[in-house]
C-alpha positions as a printed Julia matrix, in Angstrom:
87×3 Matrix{Float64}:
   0.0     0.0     0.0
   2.95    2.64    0.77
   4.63    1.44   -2.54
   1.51    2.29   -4.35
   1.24    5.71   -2.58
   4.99    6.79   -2.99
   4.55    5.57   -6.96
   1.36    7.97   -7.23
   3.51   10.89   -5.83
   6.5    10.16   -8.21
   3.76    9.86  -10.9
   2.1    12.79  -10.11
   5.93   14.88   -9.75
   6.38   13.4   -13.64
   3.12   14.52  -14.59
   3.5    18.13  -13.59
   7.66   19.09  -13.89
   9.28   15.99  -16.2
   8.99   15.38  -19.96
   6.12   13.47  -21.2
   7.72   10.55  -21.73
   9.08   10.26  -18.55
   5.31    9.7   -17.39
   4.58    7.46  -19.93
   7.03    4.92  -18.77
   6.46    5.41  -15.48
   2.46    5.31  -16.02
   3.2     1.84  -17.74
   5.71    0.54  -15.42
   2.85    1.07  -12.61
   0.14   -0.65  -15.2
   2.1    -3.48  -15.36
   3.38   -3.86  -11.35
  -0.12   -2.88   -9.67
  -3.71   -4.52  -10.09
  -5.5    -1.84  -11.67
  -3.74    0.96  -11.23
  -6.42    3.43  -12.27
  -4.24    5.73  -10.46
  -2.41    6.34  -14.2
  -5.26    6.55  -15.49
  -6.58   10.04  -13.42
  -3.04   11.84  -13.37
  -3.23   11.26  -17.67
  -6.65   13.05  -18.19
  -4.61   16.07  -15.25
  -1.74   15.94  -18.2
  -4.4    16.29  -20.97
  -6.02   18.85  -18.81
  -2.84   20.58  -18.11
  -0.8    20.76  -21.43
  -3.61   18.77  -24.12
  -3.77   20.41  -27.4
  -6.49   19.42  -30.28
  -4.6    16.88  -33.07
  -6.37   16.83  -36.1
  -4.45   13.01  -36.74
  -6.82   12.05  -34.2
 -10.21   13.53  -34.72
  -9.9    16.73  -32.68
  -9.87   15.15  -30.12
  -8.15   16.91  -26.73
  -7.93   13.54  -24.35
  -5.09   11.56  -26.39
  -3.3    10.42  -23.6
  -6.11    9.51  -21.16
  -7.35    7.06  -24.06
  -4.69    5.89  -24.59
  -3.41    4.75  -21.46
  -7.27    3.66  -20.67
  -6.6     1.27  -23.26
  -3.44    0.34  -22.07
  -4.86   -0.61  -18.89
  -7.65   -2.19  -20.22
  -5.45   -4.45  -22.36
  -2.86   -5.25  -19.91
  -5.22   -6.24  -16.96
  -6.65   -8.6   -19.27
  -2.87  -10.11  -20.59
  -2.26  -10.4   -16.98
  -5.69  -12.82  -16.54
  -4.87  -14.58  -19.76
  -1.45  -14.94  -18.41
  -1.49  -16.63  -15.37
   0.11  -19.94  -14.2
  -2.8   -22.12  -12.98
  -1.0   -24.5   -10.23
């Protein structure tokens, strides 16, 4: 439970001072280490908030990060079931 805390502050630092793709990876590194870490998924709509322009690549649409990692989330939690060792 601390872990999870301490890795929503150092997302949440990332979010707001480092370079995007500094949250990515650590977004995705907390995806993959945490069950449903929706926690990624609420400081990437902040970062679409914060800095999100329109991109007409993807239909004007303002939220390109939150959907995405949304997705990711979506698609990993299920790998993870899929994945399992059954003993």
């Amino acid at each position: 439970m601390i872990l999870r805390i301490f890795s929503l502050l150092f997302l949440l630092i990332s979010v707001l001072f480092w370079p995007f793709w500094v949250s990515i990876i650590l977004g995705l590194i907390g995806i993959i280490y945490f069950s449903k870490y929706w926690e990624s998924i609420i400081l990437f709509l902040l970062s679409d908030l914060l800095y999100g322009i329109r991109e007409e690549r993807f239909f004007n649409i303002y939220f390109i990060s939150f959907i995405v990692s949304l997705l990711t989330l979506i698609i990993i939690e299920f790998l993870k079931k899929k994945l399992r060792i059954q003993n």
